[in-house]
N, C-alpha and C positions, 0 to 999 in steps of 0.2 A: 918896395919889396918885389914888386914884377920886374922891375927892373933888373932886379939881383937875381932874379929868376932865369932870366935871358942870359942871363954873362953865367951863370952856373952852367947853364944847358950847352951853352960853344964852348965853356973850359972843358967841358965832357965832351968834345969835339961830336956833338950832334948841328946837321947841318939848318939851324932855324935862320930865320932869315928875318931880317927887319919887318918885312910885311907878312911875315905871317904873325910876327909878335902883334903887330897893331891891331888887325885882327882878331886877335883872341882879345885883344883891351875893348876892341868895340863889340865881339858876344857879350863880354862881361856888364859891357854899361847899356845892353840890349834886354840882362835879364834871362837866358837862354834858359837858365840851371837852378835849382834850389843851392844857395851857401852854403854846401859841402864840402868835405876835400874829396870825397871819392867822384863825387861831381863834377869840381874841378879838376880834379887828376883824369878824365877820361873827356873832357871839353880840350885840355889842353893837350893831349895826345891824340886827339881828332885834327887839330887844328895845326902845330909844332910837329907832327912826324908824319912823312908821306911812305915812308916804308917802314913794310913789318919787320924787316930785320933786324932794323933798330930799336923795337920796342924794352927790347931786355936792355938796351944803354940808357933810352931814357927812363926804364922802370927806377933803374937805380939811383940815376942822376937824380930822379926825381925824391926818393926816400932819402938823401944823401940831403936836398933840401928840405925837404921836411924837417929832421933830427935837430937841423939848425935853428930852426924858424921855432921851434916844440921847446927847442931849451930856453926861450927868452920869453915864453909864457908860464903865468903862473900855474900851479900844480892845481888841478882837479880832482875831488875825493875819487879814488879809487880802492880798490880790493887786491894788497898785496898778494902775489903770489903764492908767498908761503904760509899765508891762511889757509889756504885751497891745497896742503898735501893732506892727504888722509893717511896718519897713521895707526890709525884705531877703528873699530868696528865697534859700537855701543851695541847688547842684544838688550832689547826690551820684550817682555811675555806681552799676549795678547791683553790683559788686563790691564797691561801699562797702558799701552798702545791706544787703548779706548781712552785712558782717563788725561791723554794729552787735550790741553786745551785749542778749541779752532776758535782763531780771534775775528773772522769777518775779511771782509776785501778791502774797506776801508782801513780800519786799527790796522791788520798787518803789515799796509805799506807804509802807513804814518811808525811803527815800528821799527820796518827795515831802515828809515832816511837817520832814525835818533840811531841805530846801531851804529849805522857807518859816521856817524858823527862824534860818537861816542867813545869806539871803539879803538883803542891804540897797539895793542897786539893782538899774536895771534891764540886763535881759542880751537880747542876736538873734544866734543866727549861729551860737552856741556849740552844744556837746554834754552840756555839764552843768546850769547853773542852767535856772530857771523862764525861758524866752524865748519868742524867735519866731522862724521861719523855718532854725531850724537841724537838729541831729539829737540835740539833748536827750530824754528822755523826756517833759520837761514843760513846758508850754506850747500856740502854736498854731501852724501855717502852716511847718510844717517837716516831715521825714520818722521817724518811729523805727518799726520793726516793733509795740513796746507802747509805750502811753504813758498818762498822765493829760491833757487837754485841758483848758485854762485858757481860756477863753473863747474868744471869734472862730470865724468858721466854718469847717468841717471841711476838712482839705484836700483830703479826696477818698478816703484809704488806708482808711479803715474799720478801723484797727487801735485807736484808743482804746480802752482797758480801764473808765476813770473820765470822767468828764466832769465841772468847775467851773466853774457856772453855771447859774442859774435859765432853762428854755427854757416858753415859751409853744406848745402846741397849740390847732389848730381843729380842731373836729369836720371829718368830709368831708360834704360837700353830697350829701342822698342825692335831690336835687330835678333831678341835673345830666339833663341830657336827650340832648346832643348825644354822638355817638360811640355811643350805648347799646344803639341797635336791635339789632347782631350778639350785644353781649353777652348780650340777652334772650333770643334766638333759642337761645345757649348753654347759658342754666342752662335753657330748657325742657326739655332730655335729663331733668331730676330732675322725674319728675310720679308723684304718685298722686292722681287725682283720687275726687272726691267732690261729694254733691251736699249742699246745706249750702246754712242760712238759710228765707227767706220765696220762697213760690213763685212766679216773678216769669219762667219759662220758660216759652215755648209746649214742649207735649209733643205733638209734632205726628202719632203714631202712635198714640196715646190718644186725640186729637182726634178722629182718620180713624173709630176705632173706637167711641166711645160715641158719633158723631154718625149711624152708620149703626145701631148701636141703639138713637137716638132718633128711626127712621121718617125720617131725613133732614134734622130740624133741630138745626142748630149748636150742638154742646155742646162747648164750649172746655176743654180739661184744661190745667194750670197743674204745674209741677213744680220745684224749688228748683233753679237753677244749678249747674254744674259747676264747683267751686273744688281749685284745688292744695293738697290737704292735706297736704305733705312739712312737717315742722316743721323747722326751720335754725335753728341757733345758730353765727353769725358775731365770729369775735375778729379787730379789725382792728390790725397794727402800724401807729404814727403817731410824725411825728416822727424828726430827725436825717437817715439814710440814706435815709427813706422819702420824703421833700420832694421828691423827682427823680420820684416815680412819684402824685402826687397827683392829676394828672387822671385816669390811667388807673384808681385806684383808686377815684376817684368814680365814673365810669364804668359801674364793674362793681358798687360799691353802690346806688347809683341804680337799676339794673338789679333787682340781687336780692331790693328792696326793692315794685318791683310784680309782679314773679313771685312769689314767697312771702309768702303771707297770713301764716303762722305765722314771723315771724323775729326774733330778739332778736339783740343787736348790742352789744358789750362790745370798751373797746381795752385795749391793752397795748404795751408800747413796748421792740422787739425781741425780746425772750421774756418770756413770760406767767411772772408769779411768783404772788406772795401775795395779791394784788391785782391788781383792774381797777376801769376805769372806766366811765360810759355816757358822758360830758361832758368832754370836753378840758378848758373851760373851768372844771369846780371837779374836776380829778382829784387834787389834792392836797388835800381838804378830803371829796370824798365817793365814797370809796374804795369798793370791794366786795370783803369776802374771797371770795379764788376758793373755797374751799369750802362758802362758801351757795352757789354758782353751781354746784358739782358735787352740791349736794343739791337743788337746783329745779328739775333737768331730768333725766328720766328718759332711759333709752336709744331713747326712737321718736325721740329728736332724730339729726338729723343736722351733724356739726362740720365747718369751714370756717374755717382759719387764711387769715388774707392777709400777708402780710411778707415782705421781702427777705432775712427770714434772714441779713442781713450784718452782723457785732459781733464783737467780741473771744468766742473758743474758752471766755475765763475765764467767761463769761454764760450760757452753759450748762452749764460742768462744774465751776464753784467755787462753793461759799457766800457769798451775798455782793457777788456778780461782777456782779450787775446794776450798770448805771453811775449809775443816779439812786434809788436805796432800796437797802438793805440787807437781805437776805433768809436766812434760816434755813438754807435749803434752794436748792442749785443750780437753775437753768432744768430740765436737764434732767429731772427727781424731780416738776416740775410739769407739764411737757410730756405726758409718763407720763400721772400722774394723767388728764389732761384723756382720753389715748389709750385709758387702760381705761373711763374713765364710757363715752365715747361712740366704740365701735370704726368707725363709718363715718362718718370722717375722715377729709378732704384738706389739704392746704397749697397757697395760689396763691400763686406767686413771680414778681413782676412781674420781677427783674432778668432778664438775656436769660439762656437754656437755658444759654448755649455758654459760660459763665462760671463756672458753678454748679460745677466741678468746680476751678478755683481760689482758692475760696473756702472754709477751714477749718470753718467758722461753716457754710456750705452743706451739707456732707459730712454734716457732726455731725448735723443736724435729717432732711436727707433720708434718713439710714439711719434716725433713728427712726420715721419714718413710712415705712417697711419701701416707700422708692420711692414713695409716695403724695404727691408734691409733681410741681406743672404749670405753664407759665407761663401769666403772665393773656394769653393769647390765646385768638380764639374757637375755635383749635382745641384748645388744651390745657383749655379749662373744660368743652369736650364732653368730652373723654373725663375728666376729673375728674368730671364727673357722671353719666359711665358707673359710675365707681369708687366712687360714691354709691348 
């Protein structure tokens, strides 16, 4: 099949050359990669393309092989499409609402696998199969207290437990400028200053003084600026529930990003697990375990969670529970973790104050940080960096 790989890529007149095909046969039997194709699709355009010009001829070449390769294997259950249009909108009273049944973390997913195995067409409206707009567990654009979510966007309830579907992030823009002045003025509460670098200050009391004991003439003294040595280490949640609060939360990184000299910046997506990322764009490719990250910062850091805190209860307190990886160990056991490295830690919760206490998911995180969560306002991030 490599082989048919190589002769694909020069029919697509990209220039690969016999040693560099060998080369990629010897990463391959080297082990470099987990057995992906997104793995190997970026091993072998590491290896096969020396310019970036040509990336868009082998992106294509490359799916061009794919499609080939995809038709000659057998079909894998999937989730047609046209389950996933929502044309109906089910309203349920709040009495309904409550008397829906929550089947548990286990029965729900042993549920979802007989659905899709089960299920031969498509369903809306209903309370059981895979659909839309109903009071199913599974599906999108409907109401159930827990569920699995099959594609299509959120309807608002923030009770999905699972999520089915590949979702794209973007970093936040920490360049954003507008809005930002108050937030600046905010994190200034957090200062230890220091003087640091090349001496590039008039020392204007030094000046006064060697110039009059030099008989009068001007002897200029020179002293290194005053710089905010507070060192920050910022996890930001992105993605999903967090989409409603993106400007605000550029905003406030933009901000924290010219106040703090010292700041490293790592996302996570609603609660921190096993992993982070620096890069929305390759966080499924170049992961960081969180614990190099709890071994490369000593405690003079100071922690600074951003997130809405809003996700299924199971994401913090079951294995597993995260909606897009699979993890060993509950949110909560990582949470911890992060809380003993670096004990002066806050959480900023952009969603509004007055809501935080009907939200399951809020409760659980605010009691872990023993009260130490604020809303991104300029007045909850003064006093957050009071609490700093």
């Amino acid at each position: 099949m490599l082989t048919s790989f190589f002769y694909h890529l020069r029919a697509n007149k990209l220039p690969v050359s016999v040693q560099e095909y060998l080369t990629l046969l010897d990463a391959l039997r080297c082990r470099l990669m987990p057995p992906t194709l997104d793995d190997f699709y970026y091993l072998s355009r590491t290896i096969l393309v020396k310019d970036e010009t040509l990336y868009d001829r082998f992106d294509r070449a490359f799916g061009q092989f794919y499609k080939r390769v995809q038709a000659r294997l057998p079909d894998a259950p999937a989730i047609p499409a046209d389950w996933l249009v929502k044309t109906m909108q089910k309203s349920l009273t709040p009495a309904e609402k409550m008397a829906l049944e929550k089947y548990g973390w286990k029965r729900l997913l042993e549920l979802f696998k007989e659905r899709l195995e089960e299920q031969k067409r498509r369903h809306a409206g209903g309370s059981k199969w895979i659909g839309t707009g109903g009071s199913s567990p599974f599906g999108h654009g409907g109401y159930h207290p827990e569920g699995i979510r099959a594609g299509g966007p959120s309807a608002g309830n923030h009770t999905a437990i699972k999520v089915w579907e590949q979702r794209d992030y973007r970093d936040y823009d920490d360049q954003q400028q507008l809005g930002t002045r108050n937030f600046k003025m905010a994190l200034r509460r957090l200062r230890r200053f220091a003087r640091e670098g090349v001496d590039v200050e008039l020392d204007l009391e030094g000046t006064i003084a060697g110039t009059a004991r030099n008989a009068g003439l001007l002897d200029l003294q020179l002293i290194p600026e005053r710089r905010n040595a507070v060192k920050v280490l910022m996890l930001l949640d992105v993605g999903g529930s967090m989409d409603e609060h993106i400007a605000r939360v550029e905003s406030l990184f933009s901000a924290a990003r010219s106040e703090f000299r010292h700041l490293e910046v790592y996302y996570f997506h609603n609660c921190p697990y096993g992993s982070l990322w620096r890069s929305n764009g390759r966080r499924n490719h170049d992961r960081i375990d969180t614990w190099d990250v709890l071994r490369t910062y000593n405690d003079d850091w100071r922690l600074i969670i951003v997130g809405d805190a809003t996700m299924s209860p199971y994401e913090i307190l079951q294995a597993g529970g995260g909606v897009e990886q699979y993890d060993k160990e509950p949110g909560a056991t990582w949470l911890q973790r992060l809380l003993d490295a670096w004990p002066r830690a806050v959480w900023l919760n952009p969603e509004p104050s007055g809501a935080w206490r009907y939200r399951e998911s809020i409760v659980l995180i605010r009691n872990m940080m023993r009260d130490r969560m604020y809303p991104v306002t300029v007045d909850g991030i003064e006093q957050a960096m009071r609490q700093l």
